[in-house]
NUZA-709118 format. One line per 4 residues: number of its first residue (from 1); for each residue x, y, z of C-alpha. Coordinates in pm, whole numbers, plus 50000, padded with zeros to 5 digits. Layout:
BEGIN
NUM) X/Y/Z ~ ...
REM end
This chain:
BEGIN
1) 67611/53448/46404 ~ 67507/53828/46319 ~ 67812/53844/46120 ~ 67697/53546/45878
5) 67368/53698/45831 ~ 67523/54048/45721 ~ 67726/53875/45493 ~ 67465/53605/45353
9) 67231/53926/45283 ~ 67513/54143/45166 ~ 67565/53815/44866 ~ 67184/53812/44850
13) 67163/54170/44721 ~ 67449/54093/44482 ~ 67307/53783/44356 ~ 67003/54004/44284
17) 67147/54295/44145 ~ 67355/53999/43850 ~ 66990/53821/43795 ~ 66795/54124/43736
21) 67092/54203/43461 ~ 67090/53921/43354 ~ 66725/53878/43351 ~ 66714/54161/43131
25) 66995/54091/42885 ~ 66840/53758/42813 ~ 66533/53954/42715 ~ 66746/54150/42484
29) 66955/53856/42323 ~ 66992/53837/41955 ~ 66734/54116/41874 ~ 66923/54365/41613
33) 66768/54638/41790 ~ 66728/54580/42180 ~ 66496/54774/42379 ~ 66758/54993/42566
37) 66511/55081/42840 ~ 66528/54696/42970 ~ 66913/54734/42924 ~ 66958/55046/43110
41) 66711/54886/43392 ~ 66940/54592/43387 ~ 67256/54810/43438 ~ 67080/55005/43687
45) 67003/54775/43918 ~ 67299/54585/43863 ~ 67473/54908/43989 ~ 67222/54993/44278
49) 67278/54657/44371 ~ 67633/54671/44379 ~ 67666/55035/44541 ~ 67401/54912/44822
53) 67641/54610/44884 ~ 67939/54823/44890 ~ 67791/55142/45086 ~ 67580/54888/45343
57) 67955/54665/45377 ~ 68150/54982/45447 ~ 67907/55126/45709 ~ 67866/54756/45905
61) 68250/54755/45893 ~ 68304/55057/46044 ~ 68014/55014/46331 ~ 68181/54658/46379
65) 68476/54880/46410 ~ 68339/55119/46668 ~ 68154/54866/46858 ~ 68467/54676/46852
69) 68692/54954/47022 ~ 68376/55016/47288 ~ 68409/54708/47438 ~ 68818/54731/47434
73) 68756/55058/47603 ~ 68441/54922/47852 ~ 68729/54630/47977 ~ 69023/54881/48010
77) 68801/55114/48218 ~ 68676/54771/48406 ~ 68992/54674/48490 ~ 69119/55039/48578
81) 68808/54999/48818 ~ 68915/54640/48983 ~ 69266/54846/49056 ~ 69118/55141/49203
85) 68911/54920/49439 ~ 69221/54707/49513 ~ 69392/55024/49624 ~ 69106/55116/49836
89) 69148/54798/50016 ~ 69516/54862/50055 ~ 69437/55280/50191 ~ 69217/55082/50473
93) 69496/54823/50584 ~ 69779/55073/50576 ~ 69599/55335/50739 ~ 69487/55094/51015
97) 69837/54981/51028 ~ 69987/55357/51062 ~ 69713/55456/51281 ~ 69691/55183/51525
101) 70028/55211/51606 ~ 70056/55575/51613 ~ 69792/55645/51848 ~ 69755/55316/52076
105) 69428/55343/52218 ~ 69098/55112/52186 ~ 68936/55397/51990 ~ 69129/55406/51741
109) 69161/55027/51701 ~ 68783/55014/51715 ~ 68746/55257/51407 ~ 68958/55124/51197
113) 68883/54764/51214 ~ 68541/54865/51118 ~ 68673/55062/50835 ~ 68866/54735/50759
117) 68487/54547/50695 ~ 68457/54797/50396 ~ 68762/54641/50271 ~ 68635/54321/50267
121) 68297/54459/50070 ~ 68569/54595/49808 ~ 68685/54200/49794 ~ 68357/54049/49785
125) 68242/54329/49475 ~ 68538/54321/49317 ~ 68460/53871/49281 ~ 68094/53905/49194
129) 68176/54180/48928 ~ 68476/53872/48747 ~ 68261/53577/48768 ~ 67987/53626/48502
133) 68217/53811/48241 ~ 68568/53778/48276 ~ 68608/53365/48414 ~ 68959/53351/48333
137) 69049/53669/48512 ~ 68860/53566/48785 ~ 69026/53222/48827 ~ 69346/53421/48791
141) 69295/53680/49035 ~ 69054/53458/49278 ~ 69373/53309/49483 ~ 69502/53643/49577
145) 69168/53813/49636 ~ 69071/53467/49876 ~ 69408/53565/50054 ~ 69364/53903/50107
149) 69045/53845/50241 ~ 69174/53625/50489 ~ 69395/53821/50633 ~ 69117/54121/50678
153) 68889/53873/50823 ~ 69142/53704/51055 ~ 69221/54082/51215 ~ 68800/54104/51222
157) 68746/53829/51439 ~ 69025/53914/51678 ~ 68877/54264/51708 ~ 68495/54065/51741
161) 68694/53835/52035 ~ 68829/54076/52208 ~ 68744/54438/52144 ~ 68482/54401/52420
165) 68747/54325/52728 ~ 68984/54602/52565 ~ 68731/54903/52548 ~ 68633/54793/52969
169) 69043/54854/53004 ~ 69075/55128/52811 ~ 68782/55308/53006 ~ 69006/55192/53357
173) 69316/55318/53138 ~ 69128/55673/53145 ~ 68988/55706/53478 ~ 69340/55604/53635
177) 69539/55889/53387 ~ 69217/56152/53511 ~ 69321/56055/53902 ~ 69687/56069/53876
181) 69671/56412/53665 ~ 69441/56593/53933 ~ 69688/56448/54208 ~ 69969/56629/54024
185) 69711/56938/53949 ~ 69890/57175/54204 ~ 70268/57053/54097 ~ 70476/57216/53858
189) 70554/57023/53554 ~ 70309/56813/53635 ~ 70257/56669/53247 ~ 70240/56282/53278
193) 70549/56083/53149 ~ 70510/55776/52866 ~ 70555/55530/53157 ~ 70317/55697/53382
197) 70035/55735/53177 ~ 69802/55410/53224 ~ 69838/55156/52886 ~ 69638/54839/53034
201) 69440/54787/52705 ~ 69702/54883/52470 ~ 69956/54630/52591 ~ 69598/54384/52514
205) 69587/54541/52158 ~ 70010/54501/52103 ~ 69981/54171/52219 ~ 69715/53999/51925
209) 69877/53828/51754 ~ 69749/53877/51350 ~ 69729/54236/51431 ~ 70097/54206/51571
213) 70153/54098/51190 ~ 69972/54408/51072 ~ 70104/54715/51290 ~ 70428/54554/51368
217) 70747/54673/51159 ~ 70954/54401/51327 ~ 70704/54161/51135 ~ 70695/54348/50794
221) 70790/54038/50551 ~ 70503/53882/50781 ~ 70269/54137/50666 ~ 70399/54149/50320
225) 70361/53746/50283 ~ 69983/53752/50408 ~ 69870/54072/50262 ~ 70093/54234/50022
229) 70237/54029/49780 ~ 69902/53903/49728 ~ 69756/54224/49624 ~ 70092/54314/49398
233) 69982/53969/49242 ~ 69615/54136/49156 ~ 69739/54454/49063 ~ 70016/54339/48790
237) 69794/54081/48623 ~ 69582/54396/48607 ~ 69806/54594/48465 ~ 69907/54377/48192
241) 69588/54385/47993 ~ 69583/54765/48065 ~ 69771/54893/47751 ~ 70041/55142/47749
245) 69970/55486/47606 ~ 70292/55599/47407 ~ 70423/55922/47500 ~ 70514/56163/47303
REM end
């Protein structure tokens, strides 16, 4: 609609600029000698006329231009955005499947299934920011992003159902593995071995099942068909309105 009424002014000014010429040629017609002031008025604003409609169509071209490549460059950096939080999301599950596993205790399955809730914040942004601008995308990407989200809050409400229970064993776990290292206290080599040291709530935590999915290599193509190959979904439609910089 702006671009109409550039162009219905920009045919205004010529229109204009040919009647005052005109204007003043007919005022000259037939006489043998014309007044060449009204000519050279005629001719000049013919000419200011034209020069305005050239100079004024040149400089909204080039702003249409610029404004043009801002909003490419406002969507690229969008979309760079929607992958970086995507990644986030992913630094939060892989961490808390790394972490969980490496260290087996209720602490550290405590902290990072809270971490994981900021993962699902990253989701829920990441939908509210599509919707009003970019519907397509958004219907595009909303199947994967639903999924992922599912899977975080499916590992949330096991850790809401049974986090409690675990912590009250993993408190036992500690007072047991206290006792049995001051009974060895005056013994040499007196270290605790793997199957000695108390693992009541861990062997709660190994056994849940969607975090068995999670923290479980033997379950890997589980974790990759819940999580993973959802968010490689997101990421490469992503990418492919991201253009490629040539190199050099």
């Amino acid at each position: 609609m702006k671009s109409r009424n550039i162009i219905f002014l920009f045919a205004l000014l010529i229109i204009i600029g040919i009647a005052l010429w005109g204007w003043m040629l007919k005022l000259t017609w037939g006489q043998s000698s014309p007044n060449e002031l009204l000519l050279d008025m005629g001719k000049t604003g013919a000419s200011l006329s034209l020069i305005t409609v050239i100079g004024g169509l040149v400089q909204w071209i080039l702003k249409d231009r610029e404004l043009s490549n801002q909003k490419k460059e406002e969507k690229i950096t969008f979309y760079r955005n929607v992958l970086n939080d995507l990644k986030v999301v992913y630094d939060k599950v892989e961490r808390a499947r790394l972490l969980i596993e490496a260290h087996r205790t209720a602490k550290t399955y405590g902290e990072q299934m809270r971490e994981l809730i900021g993962g699902v914040v990253n989701l829920h942004n990441i939908k509210r920011a599509l919707n009003p601008e970019f519907p397509k995308l958004a219907e595009e990407l909303r199947p994967s992003i639903n999924a992922m989200n599912s899977f975080i809050k499916d590992l949330l409400n096991e850790y809401r159902d049974n986090y409690k229970h675990i912590s009250v064993l993993q408190q036992i776990d500690e007072q047991q593995k206290k006792r049995l290292i001051e009974e060895q206290g005056d013994k040499e080599d007196s270290e605790l071995s793997q199957e000695e040291i108390p693992s009541r709530a861990w062997e709660e935590i190994r056994d849940l099942p969607y975090l068995k999915a999670l923290r479980d290599d033997e379950m890997y193509e589980e974790y990759e068909r819940l999580f993973l190959n959802y968010l490689d979904h997101a990421s490469g439609v992503l990418r492919a309105r991201i253009p490629v910089e040539d190199e050099e």
